[in-house]
C-alpha positions as CSV (number, residue, x, y, z in Angstrom):
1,X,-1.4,-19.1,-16.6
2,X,0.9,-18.7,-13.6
3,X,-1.2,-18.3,-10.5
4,X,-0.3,-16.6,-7.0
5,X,-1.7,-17.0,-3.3
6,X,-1.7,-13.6,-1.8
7,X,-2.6,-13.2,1.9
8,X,-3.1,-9.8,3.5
9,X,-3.2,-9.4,7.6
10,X,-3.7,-6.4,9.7
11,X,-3.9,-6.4,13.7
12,X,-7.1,-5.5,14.9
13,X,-5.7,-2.1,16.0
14,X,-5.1,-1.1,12.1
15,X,-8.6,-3.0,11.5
16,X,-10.3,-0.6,8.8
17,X,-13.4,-2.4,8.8
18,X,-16.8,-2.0,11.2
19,X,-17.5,-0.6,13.3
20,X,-14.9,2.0,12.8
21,X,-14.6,1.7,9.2
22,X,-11.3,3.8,7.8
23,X,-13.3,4.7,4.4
24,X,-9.8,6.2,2.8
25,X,-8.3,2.5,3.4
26,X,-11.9,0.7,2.1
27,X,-11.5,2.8,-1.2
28,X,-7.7,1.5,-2.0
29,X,-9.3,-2.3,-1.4
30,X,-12.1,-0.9,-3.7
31,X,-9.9,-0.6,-6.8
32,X,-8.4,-4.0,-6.8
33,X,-11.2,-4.9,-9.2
34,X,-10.4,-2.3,-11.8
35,X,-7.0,-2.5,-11.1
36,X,-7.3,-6.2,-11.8
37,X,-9.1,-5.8,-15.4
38,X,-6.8,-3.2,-16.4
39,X,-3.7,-5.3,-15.6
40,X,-5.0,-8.8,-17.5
41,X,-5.2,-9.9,-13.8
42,X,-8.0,-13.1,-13.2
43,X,-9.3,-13.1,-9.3
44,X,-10.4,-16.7,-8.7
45,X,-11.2,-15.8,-5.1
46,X,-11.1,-13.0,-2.9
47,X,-12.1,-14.6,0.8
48,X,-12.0,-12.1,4.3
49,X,-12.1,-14.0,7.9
50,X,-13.2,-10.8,9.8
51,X,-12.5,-12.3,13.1
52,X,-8.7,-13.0,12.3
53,X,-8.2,-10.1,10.0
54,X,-7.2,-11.8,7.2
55,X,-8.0,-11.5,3.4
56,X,-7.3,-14.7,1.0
57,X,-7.0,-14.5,-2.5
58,X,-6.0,-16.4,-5.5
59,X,-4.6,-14.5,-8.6
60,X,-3.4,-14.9,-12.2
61,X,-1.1,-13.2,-14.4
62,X,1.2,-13.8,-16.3
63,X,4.0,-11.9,-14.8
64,X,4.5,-11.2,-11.1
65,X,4.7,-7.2,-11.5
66,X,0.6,-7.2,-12.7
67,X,0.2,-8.2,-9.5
68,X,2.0,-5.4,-7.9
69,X,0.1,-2.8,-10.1
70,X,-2.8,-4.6,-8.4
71,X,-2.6,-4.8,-4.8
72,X,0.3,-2.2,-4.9
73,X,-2.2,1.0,-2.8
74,X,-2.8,-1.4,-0.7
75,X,0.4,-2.5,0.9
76,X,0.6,0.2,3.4
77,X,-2.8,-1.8,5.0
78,X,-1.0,-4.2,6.7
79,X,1.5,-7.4,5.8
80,X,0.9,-9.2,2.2
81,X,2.5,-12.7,1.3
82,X,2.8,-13.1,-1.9
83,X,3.2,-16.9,-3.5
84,X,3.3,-18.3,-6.2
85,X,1.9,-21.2,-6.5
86,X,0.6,-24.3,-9.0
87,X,-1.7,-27.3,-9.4
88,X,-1.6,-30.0,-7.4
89,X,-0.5,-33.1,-9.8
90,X,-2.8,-35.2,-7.5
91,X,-5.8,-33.4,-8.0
């Protein structure tokens, strides 16, 4: 199944985390779960480096636009990169 590396960064004046947590933003990063399951999307990782302000994650799907229908509320959070990407034929 194809997979895609998606990063997600935000300065930390947009920052909706602690101590001044934005709870409308926390509740659109809430439903990438659901929105996950109900799109045949698989999270293999969903890593945050607080300090830097930037989320990690590794999806799969087998076409690009279920991962729109994902992460799609939360664009308007911040910048996303999203990359395609494949096994390593060394590994």
């Amino acid at each position: 199944m194809p997979s895609y590396h998606v990063i997600h960064t935000h300065d930390a004046d947009n920052c909706f985390g602690a101590p001044n947590a934005n709870e409308e933003i926390r509740d659109l990063w809430a439903q990438i779960k659901t929105n996950a399951e109900e799109n045949n999307v698989t999270i293999q990782y969903f890593k945050v480096n607080p300090s830097e302000h930037i989320f990690f994650m590794l999806f799969e799907a087998e076409d690009y636009s279920n991962i729109e229908r994902t992460i799609g509320q939360c664009k308007k959070t911040g910048n996303f990169t999203v990359t395609p990407v494949i096994d390593h034929p060394f590994f």
